[in-house]
Structures are given as structure tokens and as C-alpha cells.
C-alpha positions as CSV (number, residue, x, y, z in Angstrom):
1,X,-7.6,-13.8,-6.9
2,X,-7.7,-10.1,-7.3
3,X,-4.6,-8.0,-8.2
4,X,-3.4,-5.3,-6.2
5,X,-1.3,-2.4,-7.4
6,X,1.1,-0.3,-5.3
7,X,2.2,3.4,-6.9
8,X,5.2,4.7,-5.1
9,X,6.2,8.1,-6.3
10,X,9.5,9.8,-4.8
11,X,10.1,13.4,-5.0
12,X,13.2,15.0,-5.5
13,X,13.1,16.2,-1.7
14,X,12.8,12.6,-0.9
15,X,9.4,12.3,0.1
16,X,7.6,9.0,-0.7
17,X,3.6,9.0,-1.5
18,X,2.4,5.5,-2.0
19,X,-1.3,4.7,-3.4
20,X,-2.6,1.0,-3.4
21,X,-5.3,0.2,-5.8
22,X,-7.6,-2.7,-6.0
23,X,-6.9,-3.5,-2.1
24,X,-10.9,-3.4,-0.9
25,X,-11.8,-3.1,2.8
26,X,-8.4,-3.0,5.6
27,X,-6.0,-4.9,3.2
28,X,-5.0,-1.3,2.2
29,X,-3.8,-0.5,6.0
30,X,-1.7,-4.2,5.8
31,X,0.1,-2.7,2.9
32,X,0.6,0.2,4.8
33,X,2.6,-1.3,7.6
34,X,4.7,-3.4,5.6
35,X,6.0,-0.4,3.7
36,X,6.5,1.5,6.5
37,X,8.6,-1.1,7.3
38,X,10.4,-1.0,4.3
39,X,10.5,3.1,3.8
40,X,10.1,4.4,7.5
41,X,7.7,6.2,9.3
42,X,3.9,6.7,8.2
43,X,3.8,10.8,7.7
44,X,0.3,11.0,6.9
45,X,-2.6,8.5,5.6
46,X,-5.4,9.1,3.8
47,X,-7.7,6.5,3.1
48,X,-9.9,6.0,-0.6
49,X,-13.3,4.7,-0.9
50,X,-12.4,1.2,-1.4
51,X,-11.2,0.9,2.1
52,X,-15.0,1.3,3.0
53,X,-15.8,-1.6,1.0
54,X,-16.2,-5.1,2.2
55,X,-13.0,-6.6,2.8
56,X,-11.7,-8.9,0.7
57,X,-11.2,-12.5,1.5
58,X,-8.2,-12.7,-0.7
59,X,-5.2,-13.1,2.0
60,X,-1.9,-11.0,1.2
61,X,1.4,-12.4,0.6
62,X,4.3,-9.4,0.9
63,X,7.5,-9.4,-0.3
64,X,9.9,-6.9,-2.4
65,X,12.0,-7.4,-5.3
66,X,15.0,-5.0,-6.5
67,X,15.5,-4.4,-9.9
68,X,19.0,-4.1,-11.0
């Protein structure tokens, strides 16, 4: 099964800019709604060339973890 990475960078201002890597085809957009979910409202989108490729048929299992 392929591996997907999420990078969530949060500015000082509070701002949150997430990129998902390795998520081909509209797996990307799943992601997307689950952590708007988690961190609130969708501001802006803007989608990479791997959401043009074929989707994969890899199914997506969500969930967060805390570190502490």
C-alpha cells in the first residue's frame, strides 16, 4: 500500500497550510475534508499534479494521534 504524507505548517499568526504527498488522483480532497474537520474551515485549495493522476485504489483510513 502506498504511504501518504501530510505537512502541516502553522504560522505564528495562526494560519495552517497543509500539503499531502503521495495521495494520487481525489484521495488528496478526502484528506482535505477530514482536516477541515479537525482545523476548521478550508481558506483556499490549491491542487498539485498528482491529483490529475489516476486515482489510487488504495482506500484511506483517517485518524489523529496527539503527541504529548
Amino acid at each position: 500500500m502506498a504511504q501518504h504524507q501530510i505537512e502541516i505548517v502553522i504560522s505564528k499568526d495562526g494560519q495552517v497550510k497543509v500539503h499531502v504527498k503521495g495521495a494520487k488522483g481525489k484521495a488528496c480532497v478526502e484528506y482535505a475534508k477530514w482536516l477541515a474537520e479537525v482545523v476548521g474551515k478550508i481558506k483556499s485549495q490549491q491542487l498539485t499534479s498528482e491529483y490529475y493522476e489516476p486515482d489510487s485504489k488504495a482506500g484511506i483510513d483517517l485518524h489523529q494521534q496527539a503527541k504529548g
